[in-house]
C-alpha positions, 0 to 999 in steps of 0.5 A: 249691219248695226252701223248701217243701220246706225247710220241710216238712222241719224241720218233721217231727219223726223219732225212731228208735232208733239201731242198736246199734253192733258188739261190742268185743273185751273187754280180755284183757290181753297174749298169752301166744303168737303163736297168741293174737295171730294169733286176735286178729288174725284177730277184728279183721280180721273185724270191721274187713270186718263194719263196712266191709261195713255201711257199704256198704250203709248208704252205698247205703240213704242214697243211695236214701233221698235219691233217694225224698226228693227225688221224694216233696219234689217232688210234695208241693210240687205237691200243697201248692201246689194248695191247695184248688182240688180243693174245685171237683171235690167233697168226694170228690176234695178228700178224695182230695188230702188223703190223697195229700198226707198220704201224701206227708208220712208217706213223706217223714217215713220217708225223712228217718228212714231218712237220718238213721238211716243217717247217724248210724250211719255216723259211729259206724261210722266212728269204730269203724273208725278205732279198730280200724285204729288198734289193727291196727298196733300188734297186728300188729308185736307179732305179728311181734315174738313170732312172731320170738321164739319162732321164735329160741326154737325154734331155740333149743331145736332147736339144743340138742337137736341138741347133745345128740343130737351125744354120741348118735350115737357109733359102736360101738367096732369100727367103723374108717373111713378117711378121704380124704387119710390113708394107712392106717397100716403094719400095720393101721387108723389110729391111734383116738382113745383112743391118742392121749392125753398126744399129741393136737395143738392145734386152732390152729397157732402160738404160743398162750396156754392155760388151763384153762376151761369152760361153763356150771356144769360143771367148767373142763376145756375149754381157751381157746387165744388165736390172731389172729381168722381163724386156722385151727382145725382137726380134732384127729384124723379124724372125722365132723362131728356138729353145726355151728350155734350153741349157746348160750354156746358160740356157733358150735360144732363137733362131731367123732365119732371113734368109740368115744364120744369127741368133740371140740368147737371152740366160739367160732369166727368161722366154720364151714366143715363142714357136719354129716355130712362124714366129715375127715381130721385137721388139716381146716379147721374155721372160724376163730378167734372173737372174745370179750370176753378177745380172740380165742380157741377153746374146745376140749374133749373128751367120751367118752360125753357126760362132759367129760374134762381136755383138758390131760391129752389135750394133753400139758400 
């Protein structure tokens, strides 16, 4: 019966026409963003369930099409192993087991077709599958690493906005606060800001290296104290904190309010212990000296309505 049926088999010839194999993502050259590999992702993803989906059902129709080849092979063996003893019940039954037997042939002739159709695209599926996991890694950490991009770019641009609104927020020139720690003095309010210049203390205590200094393409009117990393640096003068981050090449940063449009800015701090917001007393704790590449300093400044003005004038140098 096997070899019958074996050589049924070989010797039915089946053409079909294969099924056309899915769409590929043309070639659009690299993301300009996140969103763009996001959707791209999204389309692989897609694509990679539309294929695993497809093979599925081709792995179910391969399995059905086995189970009628091997009921249709059987009975055609049956069938072919009668020979033409039918001849002795009539013309008209001997007729009837020709066309049965030709029914079988073509029947199996399909199922073989079907089979062979499924396998073919099975294996070009999954081929195309293979690919398309193998392109998903590598998309995915491209993904990952510009979505990390551009949140730090974000945080970035958030940052200096947030600098920028620091010399925005002034107080108006009448406003007085008292702050925790300070006892008013005799006669009136605390001492403001503006008097204080010619006499305004260092941020750091103790013996220290000055010089003249800046940021950016302004001019060098901040000033470099060099101090040993961790040293205390600390609030000038009472104020409101007004930014506490991480500010481009100022690295951690902050900035007081002293009312009136006047700012003082501590930058190139290992560390920040204020959070924006709190209301300090003079000589409150800041954060602590930073390292640099000229060794372990504080950049001090000071602006009145956003304009860097001479610190060394206001320190008395």
């Amino acid at each position: 019966m096997r070899r019958a049926l074996f050589l049924l088999l070989a010797a039915t010839s089946v053409s079909a026409a294969d099924p056309a194999e899915p769409a590929s993502r043309p070639d659009r050259g690299a993301p300009a963003s996140a969103a763009e590999l996001e959707r791209l992702l999204r389309e692989l993803d897609g694509e990679i369930l539309a294929i695993s989906r497809r093979m599925e059902e081709l792995q179910h129709r391969e399995k059905e099409a086995d189970a009628r080849v091997l009921a249709r092979g059987r009975a055609y063996v049956r069938l072919a192993r009668a020979g033409l003893l039918p001849a002795g019940a009539g013309f008209e039954e001997l007729v009837e087991h020709a066309v049965r037997l030709e029914r079988l042939r073509r029947g199996l002739a399909a199922d073989i077709a079907t089979q062979s159709n499924a396998r073919r695209e099975q294996v070009r599926l999954g081929e195309r599958l293979s690919k398309l996991r193998a392109r998903r890694g590598p998309l995915e950490s491209e993904h990952e690493a510009r979505l990390r991009q551009e949140t730090f770019q974000r945080s970035a641009e958030e940052r200096e906005r947030a600098f920028e609104r620091a010399f925005l927020s002034g107080r108006s020139g009448d406003h007085s606060a008292v702050y925790g720690g300070q006892p008013p003095q005799i006669g009136g309010a605390p001492e403001r800001f503006a008097a204080r210049r010619g006499r305004l203390p260092l941020p750091v205590a103790g013996r220290t290296e000055i010089r003249r200094a800046g940021r950016g393409s302004g001019r060098a009117n901040g000033l470099e104290l060099t101090a040993a990393p961790g040293t205390p640096v600390r609030a000038v003068h009472a104020g409101r904190v007004a930014f506490a981050d991480t500010y481009a090449e100022y690295g951690r940063t902050v900035i007081l309010d002293h009312g009136g449009g006047h700012y003082t800015v501590s930058a190139n701090l290992g560390s920040i212990d204020v959070t924006v917001g709190d209301e300090l007393e003079s000589g409150k704790r800041l954060g602590t000296v930073g390292a640099s590449d000229r060794g372990a300093l504080v950049y001090f400044e000071i602006r009145i309505k956003g304009e860097i003005v001479n610190a060394a004038e206001w320190v008395g140098l």
